[in-house]
N, C-alpha and C positions, 0 to 999 in steps of 0.2 A: 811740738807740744801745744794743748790748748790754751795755756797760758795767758790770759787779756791783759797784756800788760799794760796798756792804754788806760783802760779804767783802774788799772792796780795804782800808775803814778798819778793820775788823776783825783782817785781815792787821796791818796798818801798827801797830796800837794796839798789837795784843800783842806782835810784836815788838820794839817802841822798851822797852814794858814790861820785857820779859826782858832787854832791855840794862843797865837800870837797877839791876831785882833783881839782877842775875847779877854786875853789879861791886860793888856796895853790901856783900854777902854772901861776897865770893869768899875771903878769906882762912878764914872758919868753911867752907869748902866745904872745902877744901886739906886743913885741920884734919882733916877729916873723911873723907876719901876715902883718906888716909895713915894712918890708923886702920883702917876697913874694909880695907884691902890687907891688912893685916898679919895673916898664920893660924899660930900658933904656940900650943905648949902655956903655961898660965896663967903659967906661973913664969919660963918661956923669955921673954915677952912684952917690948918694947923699951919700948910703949905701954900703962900699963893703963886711961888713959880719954884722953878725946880734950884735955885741957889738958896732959898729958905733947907733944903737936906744937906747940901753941903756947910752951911754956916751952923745948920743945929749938931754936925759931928764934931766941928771945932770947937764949937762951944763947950762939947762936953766931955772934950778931949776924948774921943769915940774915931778921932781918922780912921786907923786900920779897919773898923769896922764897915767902913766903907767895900772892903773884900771879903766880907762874910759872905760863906757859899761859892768864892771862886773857886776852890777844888772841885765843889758839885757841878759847878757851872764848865768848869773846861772839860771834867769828863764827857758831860753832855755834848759840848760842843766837836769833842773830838771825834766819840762816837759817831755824832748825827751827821757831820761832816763826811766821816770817811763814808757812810752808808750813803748818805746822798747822791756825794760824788760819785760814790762806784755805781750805784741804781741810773743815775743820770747817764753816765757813759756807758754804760752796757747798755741799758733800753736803748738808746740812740745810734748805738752801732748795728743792735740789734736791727733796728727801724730799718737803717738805712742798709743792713744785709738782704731785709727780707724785702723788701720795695724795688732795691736795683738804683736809687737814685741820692745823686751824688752829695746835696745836698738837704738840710732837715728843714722846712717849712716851719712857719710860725707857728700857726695849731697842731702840728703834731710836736713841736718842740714844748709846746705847753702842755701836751699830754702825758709829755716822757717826763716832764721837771713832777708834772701831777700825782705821776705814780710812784718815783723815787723820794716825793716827799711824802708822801702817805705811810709807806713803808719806813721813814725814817721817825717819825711822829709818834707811830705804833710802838715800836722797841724802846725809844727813849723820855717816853713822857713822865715814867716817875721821875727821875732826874730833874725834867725840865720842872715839873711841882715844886719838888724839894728846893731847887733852886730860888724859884719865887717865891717861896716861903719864907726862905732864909733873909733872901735881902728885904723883905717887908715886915721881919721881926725888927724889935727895937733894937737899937743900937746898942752891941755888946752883949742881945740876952738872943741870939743867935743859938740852934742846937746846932749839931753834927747831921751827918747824911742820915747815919742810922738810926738815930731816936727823930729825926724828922720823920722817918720814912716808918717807922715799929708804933711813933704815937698816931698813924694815922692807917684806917683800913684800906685793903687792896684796890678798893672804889674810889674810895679817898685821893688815893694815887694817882690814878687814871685823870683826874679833876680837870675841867678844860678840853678833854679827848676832843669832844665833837670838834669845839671852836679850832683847837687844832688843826684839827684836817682841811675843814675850811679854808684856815691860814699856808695851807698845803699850795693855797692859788699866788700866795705873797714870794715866794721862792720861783716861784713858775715865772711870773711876770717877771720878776728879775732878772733871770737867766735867760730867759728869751730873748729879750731886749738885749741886754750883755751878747749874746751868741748872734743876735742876727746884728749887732753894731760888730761886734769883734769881725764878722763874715762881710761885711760891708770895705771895712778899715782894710783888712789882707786882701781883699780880691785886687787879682791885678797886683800886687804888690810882692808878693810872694808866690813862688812858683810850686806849683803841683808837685810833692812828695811819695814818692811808692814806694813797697816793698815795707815787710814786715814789721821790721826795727828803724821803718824812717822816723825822724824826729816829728813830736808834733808840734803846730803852729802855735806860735808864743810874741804876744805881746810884749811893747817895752813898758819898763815900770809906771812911764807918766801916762801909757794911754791906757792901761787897764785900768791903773787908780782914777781916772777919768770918766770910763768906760763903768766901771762898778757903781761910780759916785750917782749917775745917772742912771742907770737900772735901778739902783735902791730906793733913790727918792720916788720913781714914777710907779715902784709896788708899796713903800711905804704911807704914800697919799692915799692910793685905790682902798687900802687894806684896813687902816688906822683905826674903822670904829672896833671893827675886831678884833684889834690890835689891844684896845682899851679892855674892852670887855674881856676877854683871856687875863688878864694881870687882875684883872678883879675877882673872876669867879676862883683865881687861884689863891688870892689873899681874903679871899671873904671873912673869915672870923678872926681877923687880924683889923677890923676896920672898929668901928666910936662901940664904946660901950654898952650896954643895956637893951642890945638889941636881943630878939627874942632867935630860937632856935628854928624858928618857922621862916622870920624872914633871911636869915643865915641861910638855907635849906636854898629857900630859893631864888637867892642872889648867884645859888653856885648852880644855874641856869643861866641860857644865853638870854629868854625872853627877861627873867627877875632882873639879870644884870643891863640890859635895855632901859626896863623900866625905870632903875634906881638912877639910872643917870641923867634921865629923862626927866621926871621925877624933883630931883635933886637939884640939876644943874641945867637944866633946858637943852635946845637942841645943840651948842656950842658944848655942851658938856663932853660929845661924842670925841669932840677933837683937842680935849685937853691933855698936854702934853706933846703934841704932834710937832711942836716946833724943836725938842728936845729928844725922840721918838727919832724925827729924821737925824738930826748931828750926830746922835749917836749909830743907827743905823748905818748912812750913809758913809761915816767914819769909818765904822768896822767894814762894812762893806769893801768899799774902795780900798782898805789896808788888805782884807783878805785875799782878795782877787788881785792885789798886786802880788802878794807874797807866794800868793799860788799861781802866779802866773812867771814870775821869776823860778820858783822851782821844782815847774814839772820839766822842764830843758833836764835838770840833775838830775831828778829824780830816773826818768828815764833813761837815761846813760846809766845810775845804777844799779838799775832793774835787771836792763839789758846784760850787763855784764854778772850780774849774780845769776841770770839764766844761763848763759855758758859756762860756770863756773863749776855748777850744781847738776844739769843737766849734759853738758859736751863734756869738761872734765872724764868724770867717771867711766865714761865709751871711751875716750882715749886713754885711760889705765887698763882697762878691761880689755883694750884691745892688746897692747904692749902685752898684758899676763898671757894672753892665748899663746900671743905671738914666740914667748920664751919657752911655756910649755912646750909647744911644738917643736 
């Protein structure tokens, strides 16, 4: 059968993974992303580090709000995830079908993360809106996916797209790094696996969560003023009062949202948040890639055996019927 069961558990692993991470983490994400919204001069500021949002939820006994948007948010992640991962490992198998060579290189391995995240960016960006929406509404006055998504036009939706793609390159460096450290760690260590349904190569829990920790931080730095600027053009009229519809308009540009921060908060402005930006990051990170690194081993094994179950089963009934027929 054509079956790629390689990309299927590798889909399935990172996904469940980013479920995991993504709920574990989500209140310090909230934290964080309500912070980044926020472009006002120093003094003016409501926030001046990110435990000023966790103390204004306690204060106003508003915790749980701290989870407003996790369903939107794990959909998204679950989604983005399995696409990822399955674009990731298919492109790369693909690569390395059509090349002949055994190994995937840095720059084409940044190509292949390039275009699986483009692809994943495209299908899921209303979600990712919605998501940032929710958690940069105020505490407790949160909507649902669907009147986030019905108050706002098709265009609306899309909010970010460019920067997105852009951010397309933050995933890339990650995995790169990730894949040629993981290629580095097993060579030599583990031996050459062939044949259809061999296992694939899997780290232990401390060196992936290690492994991940360090990929993240060193695309999370590269990436950050982007990083910024996406959480803004997405909360744009979520920001101070009395601003007019013009400059709303175009904050929700990459050059408006440049400016305002530039603007606003000078050139250190770009990297505000960035020390909270990585914990978080680097957290989820390293949690995902362990948990997707513990179980694509399972996942595998149950792929394999639902394929003979599904597809070799029913040949061996169909064969027994002939056989009694006869």
């Amino acid at each position: 059968m054509g079956v790629d069961l390689e990309s299927i558990a590798e889909a399935t692993s990172g996904a469940v993974g980013a479920l995991v991470s993504t709920t574990v983490l989500y209140p310090l994400d909230t934290c964080k992303t309500k912070y980044q919204a926020e472009v006002r001069a120093f003094h003016q500021q409501k926030y001046r580090n990110i435990s000023d949002v966790l103390w204004e939820a306690i204060s106003t006994r508003q915790v749980f709000s701290l989870y407003q948007g996790l369903g939107t948010k794990n959909l998204q992640s679950f989604i983005s995830q399995f696409i990822y991962f399955y674009g990731y490992s298919f492109f790369k198998r693909m690569y390395l079908k059509k090349s002949g060579n055994k190994t995937i290189g840095a720059k084409a391995n940044l190509l292949v993360a390039a275009a699986a995240g483009a692809c994943t960016v495209i299908v899921t960006q209303p979600l990712d809106t919605a998501s940032s929406k929710m958690q940069t509404s105020e505490f407790g006055k949160s909507k649902g996916l669907w009147k986030t998504l019905s108050n706002r036009t098709w265009g609306e939706a899309f909010d970010g797209l460019g920067i997105s793609l852009l951010l397309t390159s933050n995933p890339s460096i990650q995995y790169t790094v990730f894949d040629q450290l993981k290629q580095r760690l097993l060579k030599g260590r583990l031996g050459r696996k062939t044949g259809i349904a061999s296992n694939p190569e899997a780290l232990s829990a401390f060196s992936a969560f290690m492994l991940g920790a360090v990929s993240k931080c060193v695309a999370t730095i590269l990436t950050y003023p982007a990083i910024r600027c996406k959480v803004m053009i997405q909360a744009a009229d979520e920001d101070e009062d009395g601003k007019s519809e013009a400059d709303k308009k175009s904050q929700k540009t990459i050059p408006g949202a440049l400016f305002a921060i530039w603007k606003r908060e000078g050139p250190l402005g770009f990297f505000k948040g960035l020390q909270a930006q990585i914990l978080k990051t680097v957290l989820s990170s390293a949690l995902h890639l362990m948990i997707k690194e513990k179980i694509t081993k399972t996942t595998w094994i149950l792929l394999v055996a639902l394929r003979r179950y599904v597809f070799v089963t029913p040949v061996k009934i169909k064969d027994r019927l002939n056989s009694v027929n006869v």
